[in-house]
Every structure is written in C-alpha cells, then in structure tokens.
N, C-alpha and C positions, 0 to 999 in steps of 0.2 A: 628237783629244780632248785630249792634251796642251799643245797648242797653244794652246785655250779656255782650258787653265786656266793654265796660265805668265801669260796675257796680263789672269787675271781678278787672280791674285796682283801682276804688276804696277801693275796698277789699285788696289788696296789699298796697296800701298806707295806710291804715288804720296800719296794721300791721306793716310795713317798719319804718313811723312816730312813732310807740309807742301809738295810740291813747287811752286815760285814760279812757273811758267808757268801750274801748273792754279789756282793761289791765284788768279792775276790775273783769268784769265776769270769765277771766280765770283765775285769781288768786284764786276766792270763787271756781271755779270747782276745781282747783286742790286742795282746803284745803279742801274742804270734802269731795274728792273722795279720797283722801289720807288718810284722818284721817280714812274714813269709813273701807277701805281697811287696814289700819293696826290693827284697832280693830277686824277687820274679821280673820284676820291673825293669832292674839293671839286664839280666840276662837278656829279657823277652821280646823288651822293646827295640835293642842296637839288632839283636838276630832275627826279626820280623822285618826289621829295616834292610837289612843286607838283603834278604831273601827277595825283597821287591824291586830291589834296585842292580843287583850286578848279575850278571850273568854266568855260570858256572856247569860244569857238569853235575846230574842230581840235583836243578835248584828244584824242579816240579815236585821231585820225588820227596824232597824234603817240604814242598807248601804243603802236601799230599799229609805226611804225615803228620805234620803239626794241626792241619784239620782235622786228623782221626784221632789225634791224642787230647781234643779238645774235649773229647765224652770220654775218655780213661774213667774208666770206674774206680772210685774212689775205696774202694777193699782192696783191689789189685795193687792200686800203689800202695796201700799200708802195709801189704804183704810184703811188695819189694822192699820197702824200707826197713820192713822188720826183719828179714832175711839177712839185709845187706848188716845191720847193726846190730843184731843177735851174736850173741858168742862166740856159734859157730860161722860167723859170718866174716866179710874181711874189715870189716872195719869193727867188730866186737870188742876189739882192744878200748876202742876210746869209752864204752861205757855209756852209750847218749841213749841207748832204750830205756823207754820210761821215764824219759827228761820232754820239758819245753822244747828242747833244740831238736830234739827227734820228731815233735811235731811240726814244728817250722819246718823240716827238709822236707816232709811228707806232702806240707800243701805247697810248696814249692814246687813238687815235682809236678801236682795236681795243676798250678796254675800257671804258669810258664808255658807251657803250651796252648795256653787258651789267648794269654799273651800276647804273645808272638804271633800265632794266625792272627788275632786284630789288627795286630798293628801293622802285619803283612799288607793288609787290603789297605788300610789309611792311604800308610807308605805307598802303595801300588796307584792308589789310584790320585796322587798328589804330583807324584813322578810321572806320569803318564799325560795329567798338566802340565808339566812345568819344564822337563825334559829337555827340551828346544832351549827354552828361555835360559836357561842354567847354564846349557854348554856355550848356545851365542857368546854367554861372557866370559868362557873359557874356564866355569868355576869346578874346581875337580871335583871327582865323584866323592872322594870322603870330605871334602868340602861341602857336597851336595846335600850329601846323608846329614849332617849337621844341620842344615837348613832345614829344610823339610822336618826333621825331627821338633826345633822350634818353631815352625809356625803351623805344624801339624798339632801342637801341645794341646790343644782343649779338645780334639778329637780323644787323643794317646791319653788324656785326662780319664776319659769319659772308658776307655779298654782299661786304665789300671782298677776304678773304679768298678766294671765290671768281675777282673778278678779278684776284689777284696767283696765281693759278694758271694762270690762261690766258694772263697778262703773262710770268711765266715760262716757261713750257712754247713759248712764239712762237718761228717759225724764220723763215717765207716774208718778212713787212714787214722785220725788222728785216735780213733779209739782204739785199734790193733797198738800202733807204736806207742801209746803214750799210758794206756791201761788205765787212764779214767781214777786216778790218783785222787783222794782229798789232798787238800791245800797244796798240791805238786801239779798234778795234768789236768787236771779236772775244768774244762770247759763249758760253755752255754749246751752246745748242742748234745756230748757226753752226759752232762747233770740229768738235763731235760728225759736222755733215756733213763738213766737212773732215777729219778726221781720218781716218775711214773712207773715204773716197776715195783717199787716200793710203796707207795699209795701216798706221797707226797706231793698234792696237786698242785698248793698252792705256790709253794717253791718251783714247780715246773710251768706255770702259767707264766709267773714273773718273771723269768728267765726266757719264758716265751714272750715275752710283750715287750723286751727288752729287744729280745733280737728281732723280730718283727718292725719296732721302732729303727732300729739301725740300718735295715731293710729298705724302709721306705726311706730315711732319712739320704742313703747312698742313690738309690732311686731319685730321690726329687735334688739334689744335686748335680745329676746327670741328666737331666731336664733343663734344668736351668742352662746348663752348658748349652745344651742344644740349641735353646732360644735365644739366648743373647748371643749367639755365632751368626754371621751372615749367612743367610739362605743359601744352599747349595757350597757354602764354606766352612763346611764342621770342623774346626781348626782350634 
C-alpha cells in the first residue's frame, strides 16, 4: 500500500515540478490529437451536414455507414494506415511511418466518422425545424447549409469536442503507425503502456492524471455548453 502511494505522490511531483520528459509526451498528444481533430472537423462537419440536408441516391446507405464506422476499431485503422504508408504501400514513397503525421492521418480516419454521424443528426434535426422557414424566404440550400451550421455551432461545439476525446484517449492506431518513439511518437496513452510494462509507475500514473484531467476538463466544457443553451435548443 505504500508502495501506491510513494508512486501516486511521485506522479504529483512529476507534474507540480513541470518534469520535461512528461511535458514533452503531452505536448506531441495534444498536437496531434488537435491537429487530427480539426482536420476531422473540416471534413466531418460540411459531409454530416450534406448527408442531412439534400437528398441523393445512397444518402441512407452512406448515414448507415458513417454510424458503423463510428466503433471502427481502433487497430483496424492503424493497420490501414500502416499498410497504405509502409514501403510496400502506395504512399511508402513519402516516408510518414513512424512520424507525427502518420499518427494524425490515423486518428483522422478514427474520428471523422464519428464526426460526421453527429453532426448528421444536429443537422438533421435542425433542418427538419427550420426547413419550411428557410425556403418561405427563398434562401437556397447551400445557403441553408451555412445557416444551420452557424446557429447549430455550440451543438457541432459539443460533437468536435467529443471527437478530441476519442482522438485523445487512442492507444491501438497510433501505436501500429507511429512505433511509440522516444522524443518522436511517443504519446500519453503509448508511454502509459510502456511505462507500465517496464515497472515505471509513477511516470505512468502522472501521465494518467494528466489525461484523466483533460477528460474531465473536455467533459465539463461540454456541460457547460449544454447549460447555457436554451432548453430544447442545443445550438
């Protein structure tokens, strides 16, 4: 029991001090679970939006799958990415395995779909409001789409925020593409297994408390959103 706690109070000091090894991993987590997450953003959000709003042949087939690729197993895609960016792969020429960028595309792929269904239903059920009101004024549909996207924003807030949860919280993709690199790939949730393999607890507790903290931090930000929205107007 002693043992727990020596290793929790080093975890605290780790953090408290500022230590440069645990600063670095959360620094690379955040740049590419951010970067990953606002490229997801761009994609996710305009093609959740189309998918709600115009009608096409295969629009079902496509809500359909962007629902089923919202549990994508997070090794499947690392496998894809690592396939596609491996040597023998078609994009091997550029050399991104075992870079940052290779882990960005990973959770990219992971979250963009998770994305996109959210903001499908916003969008879906905003349009399904407003629909009427819209066209009464003759306002066109990518006119439309534009609308709705801005006054839907602290909704679509609250879906990018849930995928820089799941961007963050990712172990299986970014650890196939990215190989878990000191001072290169080496992220929170990567260390955290390494470290613990190794019998380094206390480095993997504070790295735990870290992301934990960032956890609840994305969490009660997206609470707040909820609350200060008008009731029945998650916007």
């Amino acid at each position: 029991m002693s043992d727990i706690g020596s290793a929790f109070a080093t975890a605290f000091a780790l953090i408290v001090q500022g230590d440069t090894h645990l600063g670095e991993i959360v620094l690379l987590s955040l740049q590419v679970s951010v970067g990953a997450v606002i490229i997801a953003s761009v994609i996710g959000l305009p093609l959740g939006a189309a998918v709600a709003m115009f009608r096409f042949p295969g629009r079902s087939v496509i809500a359909v799958v962007l629902n089923a690729l919202m549990g994508l197993p997070p090794v499947v895609v690392g496998l894809i990415v690592y396939l596609l960016l491996s040597r023998a792969g078609p994009f091997g020429t550029l050399g991104l395995l075992f870079t940052p960028t290779a882990m960005v595309i990973a959770q990219i792929v992971l979250v963009t779909p998770l994305i996109a269904a959210l903001a499908r239903q916003v969008i879906e059920d905003m349009w399904t409001e407003y629909e009427e009101q819209l066209r009464s004024f003759g306002t066109s549909t990518g006119r439309s789409l534009r609308v709705l996207l801005w006054d839907g924003r602290y909704s679509l807030l609250i879906v990018v925020l849930a995928g820089f949860g799941r961007a963050i919280a990712e172990v299986g993709a970014v650890m196939i593409v990215g190989g878990n690199i000191d001072h290169a790939t080496r992220v929170m949730t990567t260390a955290i297994a390494l470290e613990v393999s190794k019998g380094d607890i206390a480095l993997a507790l504070g790295l735990g408390i870290v992301l934990v903290a960032l956890s609840i931090a994305v969490n009660g930000v997206a609470f707040v959103l909820r609350r200060t929205v008008a009731p029945g107007r998650a916007r």
